[in-house]
N, C-alpha and C positions, 0 to 999 in steps of 0.2 A: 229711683225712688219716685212713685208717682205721689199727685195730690188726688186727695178723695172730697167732690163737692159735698157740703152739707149745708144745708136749708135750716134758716133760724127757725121758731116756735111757730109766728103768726104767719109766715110766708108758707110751712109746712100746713097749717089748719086752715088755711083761706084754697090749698091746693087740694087738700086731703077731699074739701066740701066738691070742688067741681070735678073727683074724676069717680067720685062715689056714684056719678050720673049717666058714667059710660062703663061698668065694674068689666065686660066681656074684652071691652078693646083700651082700657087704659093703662096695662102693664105694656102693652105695645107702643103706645104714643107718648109714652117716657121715654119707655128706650130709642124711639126715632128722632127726640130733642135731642136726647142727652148723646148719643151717638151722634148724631150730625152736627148738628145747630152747636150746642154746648161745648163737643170737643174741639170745633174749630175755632170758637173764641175763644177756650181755655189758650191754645195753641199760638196762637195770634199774639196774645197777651205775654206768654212767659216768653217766647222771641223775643218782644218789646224788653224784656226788664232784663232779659238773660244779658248776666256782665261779659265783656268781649277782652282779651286776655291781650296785649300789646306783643309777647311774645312769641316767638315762629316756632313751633312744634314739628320738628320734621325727622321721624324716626323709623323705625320698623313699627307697625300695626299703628302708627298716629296719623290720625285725617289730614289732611293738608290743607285745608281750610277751615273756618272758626263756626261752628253748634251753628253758631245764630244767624249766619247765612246760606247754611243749606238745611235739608230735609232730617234734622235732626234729633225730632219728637216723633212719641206714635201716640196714635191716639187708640187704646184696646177698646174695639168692641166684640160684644157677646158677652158682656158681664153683667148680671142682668139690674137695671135701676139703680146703673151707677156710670159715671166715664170714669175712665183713668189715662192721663197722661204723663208720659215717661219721657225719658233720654233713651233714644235709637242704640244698643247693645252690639246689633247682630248686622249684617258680616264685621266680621273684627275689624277691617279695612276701612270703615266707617264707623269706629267704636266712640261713642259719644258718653261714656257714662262717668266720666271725669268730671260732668255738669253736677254730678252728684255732691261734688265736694264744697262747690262753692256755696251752692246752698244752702249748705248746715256749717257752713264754714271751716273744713278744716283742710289739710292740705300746709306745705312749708309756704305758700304764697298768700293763702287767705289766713292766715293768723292775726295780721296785721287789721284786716279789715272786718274780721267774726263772721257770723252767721250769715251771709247775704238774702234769704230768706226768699230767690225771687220766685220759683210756684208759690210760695203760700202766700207772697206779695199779689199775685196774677190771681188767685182766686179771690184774694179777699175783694180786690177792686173788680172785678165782675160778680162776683154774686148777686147783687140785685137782678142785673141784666138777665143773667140765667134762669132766675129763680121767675121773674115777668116773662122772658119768653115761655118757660113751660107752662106758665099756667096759660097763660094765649093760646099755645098750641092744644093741650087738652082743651080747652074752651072750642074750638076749630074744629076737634075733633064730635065735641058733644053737637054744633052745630051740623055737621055732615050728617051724623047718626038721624038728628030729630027732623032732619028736611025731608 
């Protein structure tokens, strides 16, 4: 289950005014914030908060090591004026979508402790940062254009 970033009212109309100024090339200098820049501090951040499970999983198709110390988020790009990051699925060998549960809390182990909430914990505490890098970026990019 990925999170999908969303930009409050005045952060969206203060962005909306500066990329009204580059209309040819700023569906591209979104998508190369929010691809790059965006998905890797989403990424960064839900590591940070992702809970680490004290017990050793050791089965047929279960990782041997814990989400939150290996490469265990994707970040998709090609979507367009959007990131999304996920729990790594595929090869089963590295099946990491168990992250799913804690999340929303359910599972026989997180009952006790609910919802853990930590992507939508990870976006909410970077939003600003995301939302100020894009508009810099477009800003950067209007700068390039008018020079």
């Amino acid at each position: 289950m990925g999170t999908i970033l969303n930009c409050n009212y005045n952060a969206l109309k203060n962005f909306q005014e500066k990329f009204e100024k580059i209309p040819s090339r700023s569906e591209y200098a979104i998508n190369e914030y929010l691809w790059d820049e965006a998905g890797d501090i989403l990424e960064k951040e839900v590591k940070r908060r992702m809970p680490r499970s004290a017990d050793k999983h050791y089965g047929k198709n279960v990782p041997k090591s814990h989400a939150r110390d290996t490469d265990s988020l994707e970040i998709y790009k090609g979507i367009n004026l959007m990131v999304k990051v996920e729990t790594r699925t595929k090869p089963k060998s590295r099946d990491y979508g168990y992250l799913i549960f804690p999340d929303e809390g359910r599972g026989i182990h997180n009952k006790r402790k609910g919802a853990q909430q930590f992507f939508q914990k990870s976006l909410d505490a970077k939003e600003d940062e995301i939302t100020n890098g894009l508009v810099n970026h477009v800003i950067k990019e209007i700068n390039l254009i008018t020079i």
